[in-house]
TIKOLVEX-787743 format. One record per residue (C-alpha): residue in three letters; z, y negated, x negated. Coordinates in steps of 0.5 Angstrom, whole numbers, plus 2048, in hexadecimal, padded with zeros to 3 digits. Each point is the difference from the previous one (the first is absolute). Layout:
alaZYX...
This chain:
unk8906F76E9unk8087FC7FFunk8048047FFunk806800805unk8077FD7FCunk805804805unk7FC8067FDunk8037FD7F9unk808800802unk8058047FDunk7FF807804unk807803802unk8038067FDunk7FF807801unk805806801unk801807804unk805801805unk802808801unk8077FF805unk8037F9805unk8058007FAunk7F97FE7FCunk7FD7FA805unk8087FC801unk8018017F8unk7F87FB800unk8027FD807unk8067FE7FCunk7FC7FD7FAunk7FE7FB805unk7F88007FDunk7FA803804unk7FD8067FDunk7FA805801unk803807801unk7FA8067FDunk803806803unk8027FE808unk7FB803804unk7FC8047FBunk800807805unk7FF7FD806unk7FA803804unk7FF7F9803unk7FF7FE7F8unk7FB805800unk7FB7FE806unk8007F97FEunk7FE8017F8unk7FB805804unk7FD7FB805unk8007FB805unk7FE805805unk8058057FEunk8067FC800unk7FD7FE807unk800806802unk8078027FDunk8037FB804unk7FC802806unk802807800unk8087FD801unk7FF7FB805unk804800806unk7FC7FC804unk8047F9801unk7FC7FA7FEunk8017FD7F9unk8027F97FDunk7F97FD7FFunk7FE7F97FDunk7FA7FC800unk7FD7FA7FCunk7F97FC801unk7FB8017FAunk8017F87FEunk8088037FEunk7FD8037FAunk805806802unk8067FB7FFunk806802805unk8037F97FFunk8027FA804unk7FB7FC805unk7FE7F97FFunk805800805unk8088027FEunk802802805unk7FB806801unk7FC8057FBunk7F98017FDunk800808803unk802803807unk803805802unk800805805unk801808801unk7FA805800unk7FF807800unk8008037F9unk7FA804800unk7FB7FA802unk8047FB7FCunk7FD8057FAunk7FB7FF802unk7FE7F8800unk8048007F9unk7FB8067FEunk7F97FB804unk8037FA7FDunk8018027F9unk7F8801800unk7FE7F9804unk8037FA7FCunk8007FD807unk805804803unk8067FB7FEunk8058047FEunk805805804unk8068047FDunk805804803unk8077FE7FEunk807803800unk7FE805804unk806805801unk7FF8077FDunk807802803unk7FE7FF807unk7F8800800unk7FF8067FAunk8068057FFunk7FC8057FEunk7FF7FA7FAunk8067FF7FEunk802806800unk7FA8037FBunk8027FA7FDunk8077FF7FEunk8037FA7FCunk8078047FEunk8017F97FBunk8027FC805unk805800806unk7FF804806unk8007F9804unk7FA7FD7FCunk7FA802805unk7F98007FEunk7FB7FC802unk7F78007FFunk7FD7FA7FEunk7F8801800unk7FB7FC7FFunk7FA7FC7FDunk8007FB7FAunk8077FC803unk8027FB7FDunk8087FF803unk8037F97FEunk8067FE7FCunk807802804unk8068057FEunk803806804unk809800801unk8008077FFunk7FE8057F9unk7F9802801unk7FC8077FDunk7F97FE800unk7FC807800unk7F87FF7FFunk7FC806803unk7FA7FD7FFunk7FC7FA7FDunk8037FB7FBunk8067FB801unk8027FA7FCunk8067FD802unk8027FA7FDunk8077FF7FFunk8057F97FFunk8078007FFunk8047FF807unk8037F97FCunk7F97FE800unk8007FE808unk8017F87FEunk7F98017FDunk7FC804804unk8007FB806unk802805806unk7FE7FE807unk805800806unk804805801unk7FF7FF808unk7FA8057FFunk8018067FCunk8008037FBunk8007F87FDunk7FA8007FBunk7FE7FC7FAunk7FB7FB801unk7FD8017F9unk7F98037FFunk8038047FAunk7F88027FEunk7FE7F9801unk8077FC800unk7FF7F8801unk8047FE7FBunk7FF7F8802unk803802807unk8058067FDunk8017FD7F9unk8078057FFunk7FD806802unk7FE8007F7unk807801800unk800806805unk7F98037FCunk8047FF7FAunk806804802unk7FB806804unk7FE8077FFunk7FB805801unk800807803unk7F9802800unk800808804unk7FB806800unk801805805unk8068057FEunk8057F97FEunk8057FD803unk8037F97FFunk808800801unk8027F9802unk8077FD801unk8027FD806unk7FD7F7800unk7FB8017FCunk7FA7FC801unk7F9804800unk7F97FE802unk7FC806801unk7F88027FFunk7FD806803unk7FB8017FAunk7FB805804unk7FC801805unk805805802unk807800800unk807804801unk8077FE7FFunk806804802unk8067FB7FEunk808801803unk8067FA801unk807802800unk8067FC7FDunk8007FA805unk8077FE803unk802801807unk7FE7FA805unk8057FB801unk8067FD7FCunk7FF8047FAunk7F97FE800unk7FE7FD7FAunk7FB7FD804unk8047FE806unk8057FC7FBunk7F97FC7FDunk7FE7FE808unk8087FF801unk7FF7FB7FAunk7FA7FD802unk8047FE807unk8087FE7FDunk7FE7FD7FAunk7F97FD7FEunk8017FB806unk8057FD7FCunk8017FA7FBunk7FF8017FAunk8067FF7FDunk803806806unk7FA8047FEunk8038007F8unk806802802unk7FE806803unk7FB8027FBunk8067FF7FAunk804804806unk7FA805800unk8008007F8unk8068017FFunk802806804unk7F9804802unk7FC7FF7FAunk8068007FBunk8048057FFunk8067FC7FEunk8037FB805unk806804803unk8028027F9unk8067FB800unk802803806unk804807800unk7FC806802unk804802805unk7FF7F9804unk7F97FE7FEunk7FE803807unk7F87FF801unk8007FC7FBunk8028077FBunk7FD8077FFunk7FD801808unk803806803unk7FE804806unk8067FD803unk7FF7F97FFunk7F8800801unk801803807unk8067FA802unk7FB7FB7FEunk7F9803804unk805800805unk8027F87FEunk7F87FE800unk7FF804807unk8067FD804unk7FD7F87FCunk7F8802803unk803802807unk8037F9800unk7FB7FC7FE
């Protein structure tokens, strides 16, 4: 057999995490690390290394009945959860289905390569499962970061990155994630943003270099998590990641927390806001902004010739000065 070469990248590190003080010191450290000791009493870990059928009937045990988050791909998807030939759609479907009989197809369609494949996705515990969440607790993480399954075949989920931290727990089969940098993204040729969560266009398991010839740029900057049951992969925030589901059966319980609040103060929104007030323009007008942008959010001097006391929003951003311009940017969209 060809050996797979994304199974001869650099692996990321290891490391254990006893406290929430232990996860900001590796968040602030900006790499992706595989945690050992995360999840290592819970009973749902317990079931998953049992069997298939012990983690179903675990999860059945908690299940309050409403319809679970299920997505489906066709046999000729290879279990690839990516686009369509089609931007503007995707090479699965979702519905919401009971939990109990969406075990039971993933059960039949491990057995029947016909099946296609079907997996439940952020499903959440919180609400769907408390007995779960309960017997199995996260004490690392802040009490907003919410649970939720991931449950499946061999899926293969194609490039894309997430706006929150993320704690990836494996419960069941194995799991490798391939990792790039978040500066990586002018090479990973992501697809359109009017159809999220944006994916990569590259097959990274067998990447057309003809077509996508910077992703050898991308490959060379990437990591690799390969995740046993019991392990947890710590991710910061815009990190790119394609995931494989390696088994026939599959379970992950991840967590996001740490996004910003929606609205002005939204990295996001201002990427959006820019793309409206500034890429239109000419270029010559668009170097100014990037030397305005440059020097004043990305350096960390461009005021330094200003008093402290009258640097304004241009200087150190207290309470008082962000809650005038969140007010400012809100009064310039009721105008617009």
């Amino acid at each position: 057999m060809t050996a797979d070469p994304i199974d001869a990248l650099p692996p990321i590190a290891t490391a254990t995490a006893r406290d929430s003080a232990a996860i900001d010191a590796l968040l602030a450290a900006g790499e992706p690390v595989r945690i050992t000791d995360a999840i290592a009493g819970w009973p749902a870990l317990a079931a998953g290394r049992s069997s298939p059928a012990a983690l179903d009937a675990y999860l059945r045990r908690h299940d309050c009945g409403a319809p679970a988050p299920v997505m489906e791909a066709a046999p000729a998807a290879g279990g690839r959860f990516g686009y369509a030939a089609d931007l503007r759609e995707f090479s699965f479907t979702k519905r919401s289905r009971p939990l109990g009989e969406t075990l039971d197809r993933i059960a039949r369609a491990a057995d029947d390569p016909a099946a296609g494949t079907i997996a439940i996705q952020m499903l959440p515990l919180d609400a769907q499962m408390p007995g779960f969440v309960t017997e199995n607790p996260m004490p690392l993480l802040p009490a907003s970061a919410k649970p939720k399954l991931w449950l499946g075949g061999r899926v293969r989920t194609q490039i894309h990155n997430d706006r929150d931290h993320n704690l990836a727990c494996v419960i069941a089969g194995c799991r490798r994630f391939l990792l790039f940098p978040p500066d990586q993204v002018a090479n990973l040729y992501i697809g359109p943003l009017e159809t999220p969560p944006p994916l990569s266009l590259v097959d990274p398991e067998a990447p057309d270099f003809e077509r996508f010839p910077r992703f050898r740029e991308a490959l060379a900057a990437a990591l690799v998590a390969e995740l046993a049951p019991g392990d947890a992969l710590l991710l910061p925030r815009y990190w790119w990641h394609h995931v494989v589901s390696r088994d026939r059966h599959n379970a992950m319980v991840n967590y996001w927390w740490g996004g910003a609040a929606a609205g002005p103060g939204d990295p996001h929104d201002a990427f959006l806001a820019a793309l409206l007030a500034i890429k239109p323009l000419p270029p010559r007008e668009r170097a100014y902004w990037r030397a305005m942008v440059d020097a004043h959010v990305f350096g960390d001097d461009g005021a330094a010739h200003i008093p402290p006391r009258l640097q304004g929003v241009l200087g150190q951003m207290t309470p008082a000065l962000r809650a005038a311009l969140r007010q400012r940017l809100k009064a310039a969209a009721r105008q617009s």
